[in-house]
N, C-alpha and C positions, 0 to 999 in steps of 0.2 A: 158314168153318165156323160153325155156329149153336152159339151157348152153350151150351145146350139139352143137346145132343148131347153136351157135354164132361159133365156131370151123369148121363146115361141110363144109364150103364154105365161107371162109373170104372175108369181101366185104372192098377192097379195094377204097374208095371212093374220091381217091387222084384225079382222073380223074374229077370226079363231082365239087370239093371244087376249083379245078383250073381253070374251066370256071363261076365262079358264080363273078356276078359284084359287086366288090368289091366296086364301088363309092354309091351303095346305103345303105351301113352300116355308123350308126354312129362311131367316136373314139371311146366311150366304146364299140359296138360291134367287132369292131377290135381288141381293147383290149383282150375283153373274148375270140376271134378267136385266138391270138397268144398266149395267156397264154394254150387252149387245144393244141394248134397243139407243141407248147412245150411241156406238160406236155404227150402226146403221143409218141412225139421224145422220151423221158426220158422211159417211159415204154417200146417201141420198145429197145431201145440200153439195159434196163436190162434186156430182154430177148434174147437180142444177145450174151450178156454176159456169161448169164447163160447157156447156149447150149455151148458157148466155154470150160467155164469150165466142164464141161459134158464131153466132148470128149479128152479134153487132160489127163481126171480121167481114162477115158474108154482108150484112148490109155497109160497109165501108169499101167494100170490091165493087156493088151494083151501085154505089151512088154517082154522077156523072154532075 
């Protein structure tokens, strides 16, 4: 798969993961589900981050 492609059209699959029946996973597959859907939070928020600091760089470049 071309990187590319994962960028062109983000598939948001929050919709999907929220109706999947959660009584038919074992504890450790709960498990492995909270440690990604954490370690995703964790990725989302450092690139929230990273845009923030980006733009108050970029608004400290245009301020005169």
């Amino acid at each position: 798969m071309d990187p590319e492609d994962l960028n062109e059209n983000p598939d948001l699959t929050l919709g999907y993961l929220a109706k999947q029946d959660l009584y038919s996973l074992s504890v450790n597959d709960l498990d492995d589900r909270i440690a990604s859907l954490k370690a995703e939070i964790e990725r989302c928020e450092a690139a929230k981050s990273d845009r923030g600091s980006s733009k108050s760089e970029a608004e400290k470049l245009f301020k005169f």
